[in-house]
PyMOL Python script that loads the backbone (N, CA, C, O; Angstrom):
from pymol import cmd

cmd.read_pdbstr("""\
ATOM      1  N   UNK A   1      -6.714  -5.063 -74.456  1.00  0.00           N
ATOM      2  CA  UNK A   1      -8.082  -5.446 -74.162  1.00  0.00           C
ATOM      3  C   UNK A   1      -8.702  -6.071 -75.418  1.00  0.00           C
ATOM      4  O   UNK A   1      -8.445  -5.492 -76.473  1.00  0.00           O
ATOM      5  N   UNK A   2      -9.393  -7.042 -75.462  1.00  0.00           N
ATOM      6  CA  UNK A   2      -9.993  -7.894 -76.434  1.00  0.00           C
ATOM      7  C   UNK A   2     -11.748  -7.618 -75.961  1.00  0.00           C
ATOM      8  O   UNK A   2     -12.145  -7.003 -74.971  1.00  0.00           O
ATOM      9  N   UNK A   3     -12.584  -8.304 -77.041  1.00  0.00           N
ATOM     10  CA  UNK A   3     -13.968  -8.325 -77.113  1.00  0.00           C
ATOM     11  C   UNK A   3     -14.134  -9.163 -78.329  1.00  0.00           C
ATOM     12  O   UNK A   3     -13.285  -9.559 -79.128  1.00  0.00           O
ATOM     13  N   UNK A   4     -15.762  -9.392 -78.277  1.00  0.00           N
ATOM     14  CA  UNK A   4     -16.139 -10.072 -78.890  1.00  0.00           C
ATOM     15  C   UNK A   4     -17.544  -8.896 -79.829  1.00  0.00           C
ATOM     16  O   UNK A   4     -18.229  -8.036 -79.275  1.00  0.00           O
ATOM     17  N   UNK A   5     -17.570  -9.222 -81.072  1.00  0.00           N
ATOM     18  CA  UNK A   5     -18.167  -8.629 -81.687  1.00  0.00           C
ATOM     19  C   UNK A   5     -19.377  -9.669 -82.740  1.00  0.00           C
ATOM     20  O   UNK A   5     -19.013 -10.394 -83.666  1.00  0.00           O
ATOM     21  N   UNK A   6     -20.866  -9.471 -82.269  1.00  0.00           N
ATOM     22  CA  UNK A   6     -21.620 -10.104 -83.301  1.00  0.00           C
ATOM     23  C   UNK A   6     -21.954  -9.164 -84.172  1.00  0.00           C
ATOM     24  O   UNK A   6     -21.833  -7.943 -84.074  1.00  0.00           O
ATOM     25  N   UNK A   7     -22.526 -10.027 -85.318  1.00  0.00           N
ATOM     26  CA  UNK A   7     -22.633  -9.798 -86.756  1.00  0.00           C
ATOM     27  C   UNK A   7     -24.134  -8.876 -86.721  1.00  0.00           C
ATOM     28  O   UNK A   7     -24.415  -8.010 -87.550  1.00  0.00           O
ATOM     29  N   UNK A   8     -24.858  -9.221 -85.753  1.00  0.00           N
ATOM     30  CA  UNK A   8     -26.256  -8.686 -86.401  1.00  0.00           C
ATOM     31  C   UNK A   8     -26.537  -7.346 -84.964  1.00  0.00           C
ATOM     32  O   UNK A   8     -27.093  -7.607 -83.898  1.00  0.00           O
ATOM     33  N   UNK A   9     -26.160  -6.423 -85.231  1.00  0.00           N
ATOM     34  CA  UNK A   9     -26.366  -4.952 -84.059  1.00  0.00           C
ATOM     35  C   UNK A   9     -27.264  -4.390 -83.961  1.00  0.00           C
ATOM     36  O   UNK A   9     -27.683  -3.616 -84.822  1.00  0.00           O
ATOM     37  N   UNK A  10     -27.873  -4.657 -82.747  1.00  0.00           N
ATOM     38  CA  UNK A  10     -29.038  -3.694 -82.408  1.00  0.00           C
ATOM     39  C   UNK A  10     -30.493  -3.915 -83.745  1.00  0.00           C
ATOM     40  O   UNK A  10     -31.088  -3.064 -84.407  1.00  0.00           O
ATOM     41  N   UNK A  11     -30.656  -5.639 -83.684  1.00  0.00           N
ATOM     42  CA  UNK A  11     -31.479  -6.081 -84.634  1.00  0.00           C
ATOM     43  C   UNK A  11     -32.240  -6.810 -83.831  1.00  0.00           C
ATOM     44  O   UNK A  11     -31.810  -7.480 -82.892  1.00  0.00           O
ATOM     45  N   UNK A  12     -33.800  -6.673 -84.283  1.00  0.00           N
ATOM     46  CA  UNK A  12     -35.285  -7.251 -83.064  1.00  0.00           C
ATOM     47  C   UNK A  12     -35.074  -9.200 -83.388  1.00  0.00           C
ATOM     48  O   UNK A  12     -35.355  -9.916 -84.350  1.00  0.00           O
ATOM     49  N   UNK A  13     -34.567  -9.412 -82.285  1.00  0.00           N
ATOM     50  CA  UNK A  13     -35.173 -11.318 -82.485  1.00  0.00           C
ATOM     51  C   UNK A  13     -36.392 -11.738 -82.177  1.00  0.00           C
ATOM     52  O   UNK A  13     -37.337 -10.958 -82.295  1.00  0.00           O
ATOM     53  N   UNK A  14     -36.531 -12.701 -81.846  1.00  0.00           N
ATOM     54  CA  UNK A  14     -37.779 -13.281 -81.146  1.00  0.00           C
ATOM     55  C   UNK A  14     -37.186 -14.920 -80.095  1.00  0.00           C
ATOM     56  O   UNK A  14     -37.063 -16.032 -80.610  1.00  0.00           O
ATOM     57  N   UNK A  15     -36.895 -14.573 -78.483  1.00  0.00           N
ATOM     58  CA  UNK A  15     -36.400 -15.197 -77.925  1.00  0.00           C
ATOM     59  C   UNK A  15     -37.526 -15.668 -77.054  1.00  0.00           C
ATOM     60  O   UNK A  15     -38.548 -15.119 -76.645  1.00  0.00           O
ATOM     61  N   UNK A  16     -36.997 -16.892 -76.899  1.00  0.00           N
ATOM     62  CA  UNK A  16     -38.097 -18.110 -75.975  1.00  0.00           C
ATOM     63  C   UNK A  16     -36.942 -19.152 -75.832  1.00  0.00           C
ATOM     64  O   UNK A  16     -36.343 -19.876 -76.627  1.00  0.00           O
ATOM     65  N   UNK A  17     -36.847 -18.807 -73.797  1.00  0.00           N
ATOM     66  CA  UNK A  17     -35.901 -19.616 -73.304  1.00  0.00           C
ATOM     67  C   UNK A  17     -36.820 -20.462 -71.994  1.00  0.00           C
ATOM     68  O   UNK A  17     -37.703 -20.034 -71.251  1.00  0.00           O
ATOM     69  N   UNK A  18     -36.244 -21.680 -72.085  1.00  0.00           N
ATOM     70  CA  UNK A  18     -37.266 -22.715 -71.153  1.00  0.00           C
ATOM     71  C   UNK A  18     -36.511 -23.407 -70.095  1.00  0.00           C
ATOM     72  O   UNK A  18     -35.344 -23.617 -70.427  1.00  0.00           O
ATOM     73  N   UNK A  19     -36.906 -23.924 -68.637  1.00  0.00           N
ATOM     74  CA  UNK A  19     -35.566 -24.720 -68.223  1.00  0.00           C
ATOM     75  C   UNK A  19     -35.888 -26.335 -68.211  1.00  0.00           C
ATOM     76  O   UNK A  19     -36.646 -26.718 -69.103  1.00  0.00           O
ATOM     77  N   UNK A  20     -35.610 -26.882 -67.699  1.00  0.00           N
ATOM     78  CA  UNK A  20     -35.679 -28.392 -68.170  1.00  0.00           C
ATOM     79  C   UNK A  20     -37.487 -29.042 -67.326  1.00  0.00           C
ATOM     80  O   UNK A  20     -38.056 -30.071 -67.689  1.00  0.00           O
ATOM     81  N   UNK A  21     -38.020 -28.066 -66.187  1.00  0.00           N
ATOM     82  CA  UNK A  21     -38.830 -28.257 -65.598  1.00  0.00           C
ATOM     83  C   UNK A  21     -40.119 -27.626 -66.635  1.00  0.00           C
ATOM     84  O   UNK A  21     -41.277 -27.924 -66.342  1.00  0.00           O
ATOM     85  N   UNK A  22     -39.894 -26.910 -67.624  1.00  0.00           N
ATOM     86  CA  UNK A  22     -40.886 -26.567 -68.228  1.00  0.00           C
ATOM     87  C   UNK A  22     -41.025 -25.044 -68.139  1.00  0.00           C
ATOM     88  O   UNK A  22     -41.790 -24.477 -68.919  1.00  0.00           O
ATOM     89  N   UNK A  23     -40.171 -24.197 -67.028  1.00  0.00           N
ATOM     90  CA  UNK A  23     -40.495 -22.946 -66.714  1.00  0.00           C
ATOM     91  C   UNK A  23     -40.253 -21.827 -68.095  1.00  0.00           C
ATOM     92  O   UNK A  23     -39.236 -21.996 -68.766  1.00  0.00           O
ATOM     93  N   UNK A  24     -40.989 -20.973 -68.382  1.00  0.00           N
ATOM     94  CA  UNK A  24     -40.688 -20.480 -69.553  1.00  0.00           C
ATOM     95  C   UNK A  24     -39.815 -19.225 -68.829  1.00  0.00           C
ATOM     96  O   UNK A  24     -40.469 -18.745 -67.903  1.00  0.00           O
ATOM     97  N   UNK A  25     -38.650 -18.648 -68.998  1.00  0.00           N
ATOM     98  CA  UNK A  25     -37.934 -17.543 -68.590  1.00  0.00           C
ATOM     99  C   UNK A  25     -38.312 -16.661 -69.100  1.00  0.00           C
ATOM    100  O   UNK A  25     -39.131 -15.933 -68.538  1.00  0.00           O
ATOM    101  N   UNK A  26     -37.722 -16.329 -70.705  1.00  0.00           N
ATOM    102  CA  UNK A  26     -38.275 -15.903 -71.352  1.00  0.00           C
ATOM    103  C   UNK A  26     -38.915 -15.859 -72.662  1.00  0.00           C
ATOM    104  O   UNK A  26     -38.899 -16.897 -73.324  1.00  0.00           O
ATOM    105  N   UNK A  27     -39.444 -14.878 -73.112  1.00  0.00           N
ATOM    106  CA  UNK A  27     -40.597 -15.112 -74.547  1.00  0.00           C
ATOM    107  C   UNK A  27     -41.108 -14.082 -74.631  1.00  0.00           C
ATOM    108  O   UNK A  27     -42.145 -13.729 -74.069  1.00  0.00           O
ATOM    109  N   UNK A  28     -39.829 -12.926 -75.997  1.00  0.00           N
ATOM    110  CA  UNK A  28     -40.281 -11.768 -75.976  1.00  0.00           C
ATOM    111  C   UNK A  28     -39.489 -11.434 -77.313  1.00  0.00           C
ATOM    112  O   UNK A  28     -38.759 -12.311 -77.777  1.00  0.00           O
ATOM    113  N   UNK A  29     -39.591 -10.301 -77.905  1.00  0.00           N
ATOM    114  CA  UNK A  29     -38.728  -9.819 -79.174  1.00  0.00           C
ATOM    115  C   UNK A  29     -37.984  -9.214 -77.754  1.00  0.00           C
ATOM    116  O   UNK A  29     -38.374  -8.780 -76.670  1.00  0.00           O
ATOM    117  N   UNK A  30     -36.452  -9.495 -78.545  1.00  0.00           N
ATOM    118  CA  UNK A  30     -35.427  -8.479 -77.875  1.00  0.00           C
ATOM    119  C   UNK A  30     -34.362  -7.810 -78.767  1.00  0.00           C
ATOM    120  O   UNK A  30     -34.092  -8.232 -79.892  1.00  0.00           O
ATOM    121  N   UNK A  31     -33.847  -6.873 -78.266  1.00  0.00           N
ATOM    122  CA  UNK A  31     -33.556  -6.620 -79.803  1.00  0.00           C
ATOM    123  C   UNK A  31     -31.476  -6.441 -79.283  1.00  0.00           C
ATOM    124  O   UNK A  31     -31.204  -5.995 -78.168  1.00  0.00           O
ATOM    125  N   UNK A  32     -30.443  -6.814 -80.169  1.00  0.00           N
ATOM    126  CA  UNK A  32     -29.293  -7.180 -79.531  1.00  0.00           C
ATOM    127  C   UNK A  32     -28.711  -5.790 -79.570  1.00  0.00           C
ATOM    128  O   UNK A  32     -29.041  -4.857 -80.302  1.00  0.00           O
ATOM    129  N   UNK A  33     -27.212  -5.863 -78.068  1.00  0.00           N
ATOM    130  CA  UNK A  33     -26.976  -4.994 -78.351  1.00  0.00           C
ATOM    131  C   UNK A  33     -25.850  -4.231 -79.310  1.00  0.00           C
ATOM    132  O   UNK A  33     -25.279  -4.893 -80.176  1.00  0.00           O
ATOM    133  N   UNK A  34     -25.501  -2.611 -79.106  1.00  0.00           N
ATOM    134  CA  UNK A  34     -24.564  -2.478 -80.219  1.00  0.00           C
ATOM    135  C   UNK A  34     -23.091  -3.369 -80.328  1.00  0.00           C
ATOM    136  O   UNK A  34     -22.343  -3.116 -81.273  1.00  0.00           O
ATOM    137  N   UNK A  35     -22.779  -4.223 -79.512  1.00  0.00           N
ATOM    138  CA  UNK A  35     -21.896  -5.783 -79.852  1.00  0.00           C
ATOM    139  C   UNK A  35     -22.555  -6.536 -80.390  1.00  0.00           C
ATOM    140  O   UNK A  35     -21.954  -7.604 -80.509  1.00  0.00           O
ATOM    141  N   UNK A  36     -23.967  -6.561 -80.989  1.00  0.00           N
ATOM    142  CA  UNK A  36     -24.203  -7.623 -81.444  1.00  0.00           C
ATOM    143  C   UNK A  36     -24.876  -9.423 -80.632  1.00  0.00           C
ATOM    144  O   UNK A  36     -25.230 -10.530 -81.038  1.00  0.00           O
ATOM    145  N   UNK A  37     -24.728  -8.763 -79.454  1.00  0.00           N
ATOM    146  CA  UNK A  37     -25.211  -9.671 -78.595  1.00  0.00           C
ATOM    147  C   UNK A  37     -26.324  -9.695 -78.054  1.00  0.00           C
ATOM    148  O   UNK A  37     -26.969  -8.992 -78.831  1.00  0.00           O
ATOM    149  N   UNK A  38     -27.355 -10.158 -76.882  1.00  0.00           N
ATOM    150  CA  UNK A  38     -27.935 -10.102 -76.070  1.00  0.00           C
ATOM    151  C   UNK A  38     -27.958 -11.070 -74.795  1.00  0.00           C
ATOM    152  O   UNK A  38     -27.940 -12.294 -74.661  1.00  0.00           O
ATOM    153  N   UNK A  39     -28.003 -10.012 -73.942  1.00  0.00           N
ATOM    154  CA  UNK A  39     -27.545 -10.403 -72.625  1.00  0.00           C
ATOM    155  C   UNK A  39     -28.383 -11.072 -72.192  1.00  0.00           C
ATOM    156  O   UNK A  39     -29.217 -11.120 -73.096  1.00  0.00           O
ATOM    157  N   UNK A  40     -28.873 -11.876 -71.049  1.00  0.00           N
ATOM    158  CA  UNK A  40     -29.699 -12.778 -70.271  1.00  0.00           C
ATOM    159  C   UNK A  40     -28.989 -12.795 -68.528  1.00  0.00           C
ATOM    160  O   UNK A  40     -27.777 -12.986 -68.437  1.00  0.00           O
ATOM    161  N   UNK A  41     -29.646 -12.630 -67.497  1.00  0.00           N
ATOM    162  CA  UNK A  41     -29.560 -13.504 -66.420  1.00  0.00           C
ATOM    163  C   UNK A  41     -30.356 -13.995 -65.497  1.00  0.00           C
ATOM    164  O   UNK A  41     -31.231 -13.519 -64.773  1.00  0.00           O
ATOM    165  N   UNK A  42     -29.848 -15.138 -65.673  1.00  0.00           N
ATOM    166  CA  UNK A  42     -30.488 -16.639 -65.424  1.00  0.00           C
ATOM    167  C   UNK A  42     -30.190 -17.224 -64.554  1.00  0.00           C
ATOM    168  O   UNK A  42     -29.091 -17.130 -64.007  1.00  0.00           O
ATOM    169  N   UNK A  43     -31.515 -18.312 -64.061  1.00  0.00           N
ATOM    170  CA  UNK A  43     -30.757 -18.560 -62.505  1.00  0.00           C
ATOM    171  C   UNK A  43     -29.880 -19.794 -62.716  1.00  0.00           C
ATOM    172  O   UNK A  43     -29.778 -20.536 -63.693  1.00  0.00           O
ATOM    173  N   UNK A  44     -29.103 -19.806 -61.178  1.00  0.00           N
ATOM    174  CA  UNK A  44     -27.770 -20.836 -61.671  1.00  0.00           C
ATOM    175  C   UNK A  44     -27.681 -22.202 -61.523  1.00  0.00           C
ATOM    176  O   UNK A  44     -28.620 -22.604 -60.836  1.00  0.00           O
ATOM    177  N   UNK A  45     -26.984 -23.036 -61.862  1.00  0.00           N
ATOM    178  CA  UNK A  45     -27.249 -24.080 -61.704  1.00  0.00           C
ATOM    179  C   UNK A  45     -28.534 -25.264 -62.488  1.00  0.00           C
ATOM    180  O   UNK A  45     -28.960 -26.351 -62.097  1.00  0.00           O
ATOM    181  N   UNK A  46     -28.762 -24.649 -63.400  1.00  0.00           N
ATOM    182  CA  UNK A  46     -30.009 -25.196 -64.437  1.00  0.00           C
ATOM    183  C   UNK A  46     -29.479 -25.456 -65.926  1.00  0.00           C
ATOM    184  O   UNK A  46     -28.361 -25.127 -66.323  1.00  0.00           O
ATOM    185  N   UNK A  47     -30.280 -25.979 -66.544  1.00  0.00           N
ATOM    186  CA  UNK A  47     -29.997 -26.112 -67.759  1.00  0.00           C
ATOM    187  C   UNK A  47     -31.107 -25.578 -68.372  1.00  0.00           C
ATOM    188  O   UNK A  47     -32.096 -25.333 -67.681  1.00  0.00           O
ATOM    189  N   UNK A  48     -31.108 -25.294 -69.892  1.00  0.00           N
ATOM    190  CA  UNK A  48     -32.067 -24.628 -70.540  1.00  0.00           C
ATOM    191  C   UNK A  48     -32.232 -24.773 -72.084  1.00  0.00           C
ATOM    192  O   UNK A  48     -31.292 -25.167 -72.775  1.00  0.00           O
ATOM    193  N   UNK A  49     -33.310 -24.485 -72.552  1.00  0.00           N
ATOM    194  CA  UNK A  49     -33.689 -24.835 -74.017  1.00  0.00           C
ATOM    195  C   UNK A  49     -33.834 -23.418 -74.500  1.00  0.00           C
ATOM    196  O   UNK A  49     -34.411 -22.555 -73.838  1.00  0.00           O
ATOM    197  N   UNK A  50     -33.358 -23.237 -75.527  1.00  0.00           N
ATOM    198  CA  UNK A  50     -33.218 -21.437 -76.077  1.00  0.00           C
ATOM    199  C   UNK A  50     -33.571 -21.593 -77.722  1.00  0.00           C
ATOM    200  O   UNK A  50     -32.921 -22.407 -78.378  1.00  0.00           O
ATOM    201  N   UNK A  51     -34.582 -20.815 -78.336  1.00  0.00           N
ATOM    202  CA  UNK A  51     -34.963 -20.581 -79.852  1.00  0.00           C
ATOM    203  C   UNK A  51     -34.590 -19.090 -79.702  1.00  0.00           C
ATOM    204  O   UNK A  51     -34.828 -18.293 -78.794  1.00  0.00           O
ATOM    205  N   UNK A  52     -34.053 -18.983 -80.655  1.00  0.00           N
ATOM    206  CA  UNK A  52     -34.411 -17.602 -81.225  1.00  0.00           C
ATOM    207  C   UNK A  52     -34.318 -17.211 -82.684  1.00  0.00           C
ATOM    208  O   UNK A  52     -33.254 -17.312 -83.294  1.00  0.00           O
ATOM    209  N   UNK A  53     -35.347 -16.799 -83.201  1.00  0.00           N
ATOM    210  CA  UNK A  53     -35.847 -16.385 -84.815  1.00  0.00           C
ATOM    211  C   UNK A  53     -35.552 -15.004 -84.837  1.00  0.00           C
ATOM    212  O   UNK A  53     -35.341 -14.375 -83.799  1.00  0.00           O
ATOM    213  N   UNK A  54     -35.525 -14.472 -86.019  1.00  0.00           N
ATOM    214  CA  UNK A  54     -34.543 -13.476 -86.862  1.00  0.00           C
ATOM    215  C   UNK A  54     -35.289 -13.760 -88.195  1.00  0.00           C
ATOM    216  O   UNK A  54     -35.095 -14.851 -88.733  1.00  0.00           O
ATOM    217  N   UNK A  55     -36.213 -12.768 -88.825  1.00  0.00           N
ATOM    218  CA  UNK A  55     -36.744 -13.001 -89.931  1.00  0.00           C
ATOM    219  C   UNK A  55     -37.032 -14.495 -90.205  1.00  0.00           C
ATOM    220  O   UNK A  55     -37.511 -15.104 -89.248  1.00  0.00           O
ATOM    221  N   UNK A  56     -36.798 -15.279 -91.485  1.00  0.00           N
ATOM    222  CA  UNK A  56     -37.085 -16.643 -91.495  1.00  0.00           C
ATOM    223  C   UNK A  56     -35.679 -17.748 -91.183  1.00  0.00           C
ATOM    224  O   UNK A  56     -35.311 -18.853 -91.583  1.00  0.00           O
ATOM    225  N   UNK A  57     -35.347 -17.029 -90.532  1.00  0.00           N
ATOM    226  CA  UNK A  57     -34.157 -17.848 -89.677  1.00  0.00           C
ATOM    227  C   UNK A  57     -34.346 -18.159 -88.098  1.00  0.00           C
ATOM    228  O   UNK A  57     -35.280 -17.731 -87.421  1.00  0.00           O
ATOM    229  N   UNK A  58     -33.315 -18.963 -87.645  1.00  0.00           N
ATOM    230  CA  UNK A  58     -34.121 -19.709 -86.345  1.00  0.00           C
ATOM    231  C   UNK A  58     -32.915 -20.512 -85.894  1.00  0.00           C
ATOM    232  O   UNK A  58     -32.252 -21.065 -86.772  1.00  0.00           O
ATOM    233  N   UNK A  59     -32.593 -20.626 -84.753  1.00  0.00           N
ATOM    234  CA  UNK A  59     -31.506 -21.666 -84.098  1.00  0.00           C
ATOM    235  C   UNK A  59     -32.225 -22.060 -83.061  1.00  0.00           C
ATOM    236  O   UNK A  59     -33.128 -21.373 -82.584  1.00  0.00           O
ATOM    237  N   UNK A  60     -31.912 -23.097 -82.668  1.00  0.00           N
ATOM    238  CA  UNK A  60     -32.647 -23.974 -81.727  1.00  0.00           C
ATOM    239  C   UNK A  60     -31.130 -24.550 -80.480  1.00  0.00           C
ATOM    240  O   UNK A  60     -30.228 -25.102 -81.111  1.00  0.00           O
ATOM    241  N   UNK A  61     -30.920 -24.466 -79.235  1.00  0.00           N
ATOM    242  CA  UNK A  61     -30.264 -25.051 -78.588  1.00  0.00           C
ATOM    243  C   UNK A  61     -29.669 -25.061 -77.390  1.00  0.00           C
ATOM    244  O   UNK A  61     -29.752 -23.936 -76.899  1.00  0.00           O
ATOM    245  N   UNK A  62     -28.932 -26.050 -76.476  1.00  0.00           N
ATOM    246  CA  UNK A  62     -29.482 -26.366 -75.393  1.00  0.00           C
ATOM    247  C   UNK A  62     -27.982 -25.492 -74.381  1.00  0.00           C
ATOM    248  O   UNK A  62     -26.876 -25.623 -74.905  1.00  0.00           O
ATOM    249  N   UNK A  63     -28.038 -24.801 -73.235  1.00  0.00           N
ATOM    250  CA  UNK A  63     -27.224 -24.709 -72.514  1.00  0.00           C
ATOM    251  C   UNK A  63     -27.464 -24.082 -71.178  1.00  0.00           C
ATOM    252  O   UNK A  63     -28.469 -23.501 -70.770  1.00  0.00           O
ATOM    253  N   UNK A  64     -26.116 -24.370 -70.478  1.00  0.00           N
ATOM    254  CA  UNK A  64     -26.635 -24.330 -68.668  1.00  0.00           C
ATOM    255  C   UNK A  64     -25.832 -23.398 -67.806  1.00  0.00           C
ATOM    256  O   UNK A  64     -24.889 -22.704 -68.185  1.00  0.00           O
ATOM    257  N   UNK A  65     -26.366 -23.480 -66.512  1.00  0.00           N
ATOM    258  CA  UNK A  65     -25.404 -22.120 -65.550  1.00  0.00           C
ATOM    259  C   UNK A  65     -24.872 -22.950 -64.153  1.00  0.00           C
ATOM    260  O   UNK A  65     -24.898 -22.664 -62.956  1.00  0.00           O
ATOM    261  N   UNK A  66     -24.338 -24.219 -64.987  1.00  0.00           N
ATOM    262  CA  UNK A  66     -23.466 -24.740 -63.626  1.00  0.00           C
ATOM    263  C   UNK A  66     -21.922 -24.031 -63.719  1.00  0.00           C
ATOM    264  O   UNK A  66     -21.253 -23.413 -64.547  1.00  0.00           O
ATOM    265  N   UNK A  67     -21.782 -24.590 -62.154  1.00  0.00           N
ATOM    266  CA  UNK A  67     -20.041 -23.095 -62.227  1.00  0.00           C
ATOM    267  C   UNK A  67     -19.173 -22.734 -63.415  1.00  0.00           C
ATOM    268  O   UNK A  67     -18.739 -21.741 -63.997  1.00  0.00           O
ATOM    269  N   UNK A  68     -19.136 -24.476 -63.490  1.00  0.00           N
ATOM    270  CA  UNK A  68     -17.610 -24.429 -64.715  1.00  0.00           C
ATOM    271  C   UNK A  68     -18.177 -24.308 -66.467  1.00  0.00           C
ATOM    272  O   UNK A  68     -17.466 -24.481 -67.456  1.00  0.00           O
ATOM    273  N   UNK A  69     -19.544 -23.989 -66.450  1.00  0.00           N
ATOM    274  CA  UNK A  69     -19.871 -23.595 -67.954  1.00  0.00           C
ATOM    275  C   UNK A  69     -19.760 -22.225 -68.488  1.00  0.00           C
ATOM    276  O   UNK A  69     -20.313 -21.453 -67.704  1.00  0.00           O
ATOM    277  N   UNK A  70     -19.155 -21.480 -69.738  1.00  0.00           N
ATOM    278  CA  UNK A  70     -19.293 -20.347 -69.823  1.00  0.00           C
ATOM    279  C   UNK A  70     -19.677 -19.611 -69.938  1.00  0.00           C
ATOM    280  O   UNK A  70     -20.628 -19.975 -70.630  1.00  0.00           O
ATOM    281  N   UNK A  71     -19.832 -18.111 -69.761  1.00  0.00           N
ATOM    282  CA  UNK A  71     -20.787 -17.199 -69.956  1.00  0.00           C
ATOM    283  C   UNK A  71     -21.422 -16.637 -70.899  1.00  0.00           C
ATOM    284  O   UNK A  71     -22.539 -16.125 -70.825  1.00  0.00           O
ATOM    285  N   UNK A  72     -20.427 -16.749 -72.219  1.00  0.00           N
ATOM    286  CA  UNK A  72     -20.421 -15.986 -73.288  1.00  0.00           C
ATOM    287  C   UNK A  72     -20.662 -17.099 -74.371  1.00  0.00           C
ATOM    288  O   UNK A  72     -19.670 -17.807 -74.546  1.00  0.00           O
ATOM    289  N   UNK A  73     -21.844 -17.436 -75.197  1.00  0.00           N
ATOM    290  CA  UNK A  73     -22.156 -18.446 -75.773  1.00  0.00           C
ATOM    291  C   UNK A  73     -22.139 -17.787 -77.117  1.00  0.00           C
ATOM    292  O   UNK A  73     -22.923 -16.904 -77.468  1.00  0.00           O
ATOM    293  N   UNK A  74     -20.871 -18.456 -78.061  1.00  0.00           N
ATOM    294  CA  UNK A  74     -20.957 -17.566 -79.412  1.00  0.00           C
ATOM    295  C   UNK A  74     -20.674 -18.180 -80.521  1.00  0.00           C
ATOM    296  O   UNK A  74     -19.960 -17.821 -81.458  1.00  0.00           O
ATOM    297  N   UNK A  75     -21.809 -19.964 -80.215  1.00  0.00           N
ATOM    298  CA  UNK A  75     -21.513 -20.803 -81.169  1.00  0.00           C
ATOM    299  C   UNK A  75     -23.118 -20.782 -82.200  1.00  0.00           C
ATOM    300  O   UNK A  75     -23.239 -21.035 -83.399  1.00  0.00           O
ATOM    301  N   UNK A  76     -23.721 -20.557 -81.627  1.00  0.00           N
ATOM    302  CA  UNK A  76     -25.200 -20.455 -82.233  1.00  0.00           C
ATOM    303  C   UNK A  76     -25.544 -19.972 -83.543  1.00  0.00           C
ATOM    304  O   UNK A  76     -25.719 -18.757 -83.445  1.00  0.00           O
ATOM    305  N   UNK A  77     -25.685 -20.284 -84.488  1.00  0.00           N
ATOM    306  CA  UNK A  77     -25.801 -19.555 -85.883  1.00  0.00           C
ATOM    307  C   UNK A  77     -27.321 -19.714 -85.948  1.00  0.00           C
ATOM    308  O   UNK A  77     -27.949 -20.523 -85.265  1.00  0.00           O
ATOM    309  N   UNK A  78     -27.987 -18.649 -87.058  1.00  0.00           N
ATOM    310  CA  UNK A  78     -29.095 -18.625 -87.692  1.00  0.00           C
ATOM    311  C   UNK A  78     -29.251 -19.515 -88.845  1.00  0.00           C
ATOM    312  O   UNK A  78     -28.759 -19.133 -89.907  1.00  0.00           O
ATOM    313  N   UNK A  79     -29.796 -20.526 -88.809  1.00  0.00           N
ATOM    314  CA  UNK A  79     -29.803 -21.047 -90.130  1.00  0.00           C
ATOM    315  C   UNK A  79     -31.568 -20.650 -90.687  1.00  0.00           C
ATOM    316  O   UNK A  79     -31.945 -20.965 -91.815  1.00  0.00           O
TER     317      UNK A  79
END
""", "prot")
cmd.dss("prot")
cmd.show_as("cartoon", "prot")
cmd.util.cbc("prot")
cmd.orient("prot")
């Protein structure tokens, strides 16, 4: 069995996700879990605009929930 493990565990962000119509999903501190991740579900078939800040760090970028895109998005860095 394999997994995926992020770097920053059970640490508060500040997430604001949008879809291409303007709808705001979400826009809240969330805080990741003990993998290091945070989960989302979203409706399908859309595309979407995603920030999320971390002290004075911040990534900005774009992805969607058509069939053949993946679930697990673990290219995003804090710069």
């Amino acid at each position: 069995m394999t997994g995926c493990q992020g770097e920053l565990v059970e640490v508060e962000f500040e997430v604001y996700i949008v879809d291409t119509d303007g709808n705001v999903l979400v826009d809240e501190k969330l805080t990741s879990l003990s993998n290091g991740f945070i989960d989302f579900w979203l409706p399908r078939d859309k595309t979407f605009n995603i920030t999320i800040k971390h002290d004075d760090k911040m990534v900005e970028s774009k992805f969607s929930t058509f069939e053949d895109d993946g679930t697990c998005i673990t290219t995003m860095q804090l710069t």
